[in-house]
N, C-alpha and C positions, 0 to 999 in steps of 0.2 A: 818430152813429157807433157800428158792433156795438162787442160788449166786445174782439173777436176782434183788430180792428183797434185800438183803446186799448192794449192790453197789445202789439200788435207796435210801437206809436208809442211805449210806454212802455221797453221794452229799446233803439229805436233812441237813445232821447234818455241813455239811461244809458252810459256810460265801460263799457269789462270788469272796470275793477279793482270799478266799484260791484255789480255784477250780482255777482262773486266775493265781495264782500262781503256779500251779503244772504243768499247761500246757506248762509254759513259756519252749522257745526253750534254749537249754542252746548252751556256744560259742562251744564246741565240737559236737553238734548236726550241726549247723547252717554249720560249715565249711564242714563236711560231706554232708549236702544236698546243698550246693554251688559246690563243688567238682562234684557231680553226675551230677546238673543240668549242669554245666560249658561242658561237655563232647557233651551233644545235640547239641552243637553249634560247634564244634571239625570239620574242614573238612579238611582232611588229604592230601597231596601229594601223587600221585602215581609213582612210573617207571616204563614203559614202553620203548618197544625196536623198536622204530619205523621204522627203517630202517635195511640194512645188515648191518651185519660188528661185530665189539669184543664191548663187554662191561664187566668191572672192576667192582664188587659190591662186598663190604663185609655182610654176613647175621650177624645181633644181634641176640644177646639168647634171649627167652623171661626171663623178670626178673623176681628175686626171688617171687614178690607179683602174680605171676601167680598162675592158679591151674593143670598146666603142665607144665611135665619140656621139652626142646627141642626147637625149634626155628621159629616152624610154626603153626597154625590150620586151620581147613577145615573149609570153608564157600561155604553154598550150597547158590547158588543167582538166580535170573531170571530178567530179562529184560523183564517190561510189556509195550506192544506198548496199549497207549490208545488214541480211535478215539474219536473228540469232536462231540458232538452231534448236534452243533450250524455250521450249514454251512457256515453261514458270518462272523465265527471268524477268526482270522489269523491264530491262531494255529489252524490246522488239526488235531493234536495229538501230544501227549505227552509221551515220554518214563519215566520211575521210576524202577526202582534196589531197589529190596525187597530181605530180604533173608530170609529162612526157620521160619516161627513164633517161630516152636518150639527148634529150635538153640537159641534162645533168651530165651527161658525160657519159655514162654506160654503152654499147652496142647493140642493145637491142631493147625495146619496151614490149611488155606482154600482152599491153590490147593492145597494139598495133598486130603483133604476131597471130594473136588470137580472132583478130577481124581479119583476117585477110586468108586464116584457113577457114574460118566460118562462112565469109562467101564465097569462096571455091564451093563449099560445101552445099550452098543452098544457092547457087546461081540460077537455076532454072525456076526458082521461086521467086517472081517482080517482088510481090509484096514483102515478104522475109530480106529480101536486099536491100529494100529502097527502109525497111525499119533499122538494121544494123547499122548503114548506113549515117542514119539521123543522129538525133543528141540525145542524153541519158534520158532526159525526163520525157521522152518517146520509146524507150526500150532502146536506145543505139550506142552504138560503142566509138561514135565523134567527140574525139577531144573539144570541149570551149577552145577559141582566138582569144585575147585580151590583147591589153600594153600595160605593163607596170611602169610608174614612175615616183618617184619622192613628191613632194608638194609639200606646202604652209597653208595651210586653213584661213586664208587673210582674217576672217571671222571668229575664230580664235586661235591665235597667232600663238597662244600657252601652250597649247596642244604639242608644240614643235613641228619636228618631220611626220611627214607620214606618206602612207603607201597608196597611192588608185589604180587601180587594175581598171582603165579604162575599157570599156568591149569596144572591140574593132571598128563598130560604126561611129562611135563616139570619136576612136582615133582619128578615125578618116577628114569627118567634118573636123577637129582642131587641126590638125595639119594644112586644110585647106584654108582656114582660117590663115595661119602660122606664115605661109607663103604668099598669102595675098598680100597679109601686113609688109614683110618683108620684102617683099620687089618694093612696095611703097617707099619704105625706110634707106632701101640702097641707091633708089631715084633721087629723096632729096638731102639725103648727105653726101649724093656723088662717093660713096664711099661700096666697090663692089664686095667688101670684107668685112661691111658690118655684121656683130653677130646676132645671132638667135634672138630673134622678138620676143619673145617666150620662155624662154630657159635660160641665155648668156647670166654669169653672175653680175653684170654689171648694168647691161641694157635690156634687162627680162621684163617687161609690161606683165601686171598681174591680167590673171584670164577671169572675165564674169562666165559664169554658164546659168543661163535661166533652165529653168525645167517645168515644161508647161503642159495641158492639154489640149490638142490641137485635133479636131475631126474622133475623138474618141480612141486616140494614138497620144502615150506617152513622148512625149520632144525633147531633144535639147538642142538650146541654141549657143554657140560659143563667140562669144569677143573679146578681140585682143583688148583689153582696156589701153588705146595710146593719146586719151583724153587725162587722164594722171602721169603723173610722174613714172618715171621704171624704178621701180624696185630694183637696188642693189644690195645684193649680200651681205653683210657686215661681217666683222672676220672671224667672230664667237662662230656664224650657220655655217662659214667655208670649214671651219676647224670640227663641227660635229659634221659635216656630208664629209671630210676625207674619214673621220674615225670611225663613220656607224659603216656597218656592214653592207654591203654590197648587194644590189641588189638581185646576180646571182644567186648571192649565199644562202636569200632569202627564200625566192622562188624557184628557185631548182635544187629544194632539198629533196632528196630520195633516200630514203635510208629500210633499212630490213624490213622496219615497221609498213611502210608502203608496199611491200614486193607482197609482203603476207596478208597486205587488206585485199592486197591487188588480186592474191590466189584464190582468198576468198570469195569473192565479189566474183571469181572469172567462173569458179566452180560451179555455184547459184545460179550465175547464167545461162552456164553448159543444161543446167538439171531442167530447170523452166522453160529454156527453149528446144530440148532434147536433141542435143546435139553431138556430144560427145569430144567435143576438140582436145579437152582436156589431157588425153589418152594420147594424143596425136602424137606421132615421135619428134618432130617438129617443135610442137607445142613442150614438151617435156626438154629439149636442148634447150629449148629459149631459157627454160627456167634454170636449169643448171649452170649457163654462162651467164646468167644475172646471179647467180648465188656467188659465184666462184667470181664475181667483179668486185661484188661490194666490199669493204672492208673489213678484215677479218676481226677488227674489235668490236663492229656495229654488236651490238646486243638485244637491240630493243628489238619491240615483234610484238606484234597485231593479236588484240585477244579480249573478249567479252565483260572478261573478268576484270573489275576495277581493282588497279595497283600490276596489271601482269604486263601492262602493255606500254609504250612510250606515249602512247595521245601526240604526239608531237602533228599527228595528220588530222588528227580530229578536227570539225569545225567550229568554233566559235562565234559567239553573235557576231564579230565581223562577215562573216561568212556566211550566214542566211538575217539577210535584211527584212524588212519591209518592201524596202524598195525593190530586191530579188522575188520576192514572192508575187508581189502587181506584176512583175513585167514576164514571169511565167505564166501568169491567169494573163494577162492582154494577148501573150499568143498562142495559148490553146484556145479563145475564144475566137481569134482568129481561124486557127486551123478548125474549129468548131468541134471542137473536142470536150465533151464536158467533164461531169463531175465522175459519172460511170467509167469512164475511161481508163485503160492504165496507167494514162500520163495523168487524168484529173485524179486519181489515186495516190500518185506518187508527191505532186503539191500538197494533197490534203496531211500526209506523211508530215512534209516539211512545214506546214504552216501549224501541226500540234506540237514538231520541233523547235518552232521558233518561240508558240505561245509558253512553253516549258520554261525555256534558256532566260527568256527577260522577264518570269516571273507575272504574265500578266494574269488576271481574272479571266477573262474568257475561257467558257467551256464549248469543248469540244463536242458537239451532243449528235446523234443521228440525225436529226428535223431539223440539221441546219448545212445549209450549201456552202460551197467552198468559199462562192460571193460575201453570204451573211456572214460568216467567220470575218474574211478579210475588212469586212465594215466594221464591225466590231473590234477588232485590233485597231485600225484607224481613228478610231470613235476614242480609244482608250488613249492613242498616244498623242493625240491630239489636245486629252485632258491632263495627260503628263507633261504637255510642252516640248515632246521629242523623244526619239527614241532610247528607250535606258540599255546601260551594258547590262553583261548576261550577270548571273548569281555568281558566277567568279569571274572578274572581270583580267581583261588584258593590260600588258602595257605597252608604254608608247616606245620607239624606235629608242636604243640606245646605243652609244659606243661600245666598242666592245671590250673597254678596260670597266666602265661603268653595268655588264650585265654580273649577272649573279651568276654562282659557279652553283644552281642548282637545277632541276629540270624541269620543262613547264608544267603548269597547272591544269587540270585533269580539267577539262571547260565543260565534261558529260555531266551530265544534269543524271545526281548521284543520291541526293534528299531523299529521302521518307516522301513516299507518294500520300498524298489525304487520300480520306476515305472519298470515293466517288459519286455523283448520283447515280441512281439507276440507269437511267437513260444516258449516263455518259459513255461516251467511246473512252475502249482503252487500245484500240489499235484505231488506224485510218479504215473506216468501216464506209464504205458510199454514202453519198447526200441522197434523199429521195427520190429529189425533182431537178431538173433542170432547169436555168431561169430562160422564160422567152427572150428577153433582152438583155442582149451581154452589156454590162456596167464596168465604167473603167474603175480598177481602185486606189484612184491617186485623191490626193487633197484640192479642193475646188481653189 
């Protein structure tokens, strides 16, 4: 007899009440999928170095219930600028922070799939390659590198846990740092198995990192601080890093919401650069076996209209700094790309995104260049004493008995627009001029 037929002979022989009975969730099932679910809703703290100067952080180890030992993991991410299609809407567009589908576990991710029949398609074109190629705010469909890790703000230590998505370069110098200290530390305790200068919970040296201006190049320089004491954990931080969520959970969220900014953002693509991959039958499996992966209760989903969509990918003023915006203007001025450019377009975007989010004075007006904007943000948070959260602000890392069983706060800047001046932009409209001399936009 197939199994096919066992299993239909085995529910005709069972009563409904038994069948109801077998299915019933038990309390160790329930707290598990409340634990999972509760995580969705998780919107973490970030630090950020907004200005020059020192900052004091200790990095945490990831805990024991990890599937790595060490104190960080890569998350490949991208920032998708999406344009609304409705010209009478408020929002023009909308940014969303997706990371790698298949970092999260899925088979396949759609710009990957989608890059790779796009330059099939225009390989005999350098210049169309070598842009795909590149990173978003070039036209290119390159994931960001980073490192996520937990850390304490030693500078305000209230703060609790929080998240730095370090960029890859930043990684590299602490590591190199991390290793020098450590042959040091295994030399003179004779000890080949002492731990992590840096992250052990009990001999982890807080890290200073200055952030200077060096030759007209934003810096950072990292020290292990092993002229103080190490910072050792106390049992309150061990008992919040094993309860707060992990830092997969965090950054390799992917859910429906993502796949449909994802469709969007690839569609807009396809149209601008006339390419057509969308159509591609390739490109259409991919999508069908990321529909048919994700969870069949996911519900949320990607959409203009405030109230229709999860926001759970939307950015937050975590997510467009100050300090992000200078270090995109220091290297299109490098690549010598100005203000007319698509990339110097697509900052000017972000920089009337950011002035929205934290509520500053600065208008966005034509007769002012991307530079004068950026001095004037500067000028203003300088008078604030630091950079403020957005008009709905985040919170900090919590346990995931301590999150709320509701879903995050919509961070799109949703208010009643004032009335404009004339002369203000209401979209990212170009700057006039160009400046002769690129200026860096950090704090002297």
């Amino acid at each position: 007899m197939s199994e096919v037929n066992e299993k239909d002979l085995e529910l005709q022989e069972k009563s409904l009440q038994d069948l109801f009975s077998d299915s019933q969730e038990s309390l160790e099932e329930a707290q598990a999928r409340k634990a999972k679910e509760e995580v969705s809703f998780v919107k973490a703290k970030y630090f950020v170095m907004d200005s020059l100067g020192s900052y004091n952080i200790r990095i945490l180890p990831l805990p024991p219930k990890s599937d790595r030992r060490g104190y960080e993991y890569p998350v490949r991410q991208m920032l998708l600028k999406i344009n609304n299609p409705d010209q009478e809407a408020k929002k023009k567009f909308m940014y969303v922070k997706v990371c790698k589908a298949t970092d999260a576990g899925y088979s396949v991710d759609l710009i990957d799939t989608y890059k790779k029949l796009a330059l099939d398609a225009v390989k005999d074109d350098e210049d169309l390659v070598k842009k795909i190629k590149g990173g978003t705010f070039g036209g290119g469909l390159a994931y960001g590198y980073n490192h996520a890790m937990y850390v304490i703000n030693l500078d305000k230590e209230a703060d609790g846990m929080m998240i730095w998505e370090a960029s890859n370069g930043q990684f590299k110098d602490l590591e190199d740092q991390k290793e020098s200290v450590w042959k040091k530390m295994i030399t003179k305790s004779k000890n080949a198995k002492f731990p992590c200068p840096i992250s052990s919970w009990n001999k982890g040296f807080p890290i200073e990192i200055t952030k200077k201006k060096e030759n007209n190049k934003t810096e950072y320089k990292f020290i292990v601080d092993v002229v103080s004491d190490s910072y050792e954990l106390s049992e309150k931080q061990l008992k919040d890093l094993m309860s707060a969520p992990t830092l997969p959970e965090i950054i390799y969220r992917y859910t429906k919401y993502h796949m449909d900014a994802t469709i969007e953002f690839l569609k807009q693509y396809d149209e601008t650069s006339d390419l057509n991959i969308m159509e591609h039958e390739d490109m259409l499996n991919a999508i069908e076996i990321l529909k048919g992966e994700l969870p069949a209760d996911d519900t949320s989903s990607f959409s203009f209209k405030s109230g229709d969509d999860d926001k759970s990918g939307e950015v937050s003023d975590e997510d467009i700094t100050f300090d992000k915006l200078a270090a995109i203007y220091d290297d299109l001025q490098d690549k010598k790309l100005g203000d007319k450019t698509e990339e110097g377009q697509n900052l000017r975007s972000l920089i009337s995104e950011y002035i929205k989010s934290k509520n500053l004075s600065v208008a966005v007006k034509r007769g002012k260049s991307n530079s004068d904007l950026l001095d004037e943000i500067e000028a203003e948070l300088d008078t604030l004493g630091g950079e403020p959260t957005s008009k709905k602000a985040t919170t900090s890392v919590k346990s995931k008995k301590e999150v709320e069983e509701t879903p995050e706060e919509d961070v799109s800047d949703d208010a009643p627009e004032e009335k404009k001046e004339e002369t203000e932009e209401t979209t990212a409209d170009p700057a006039p001029t160009e400046e002769a001399t690129p200026r860096r936009r950090r704090r002297q």
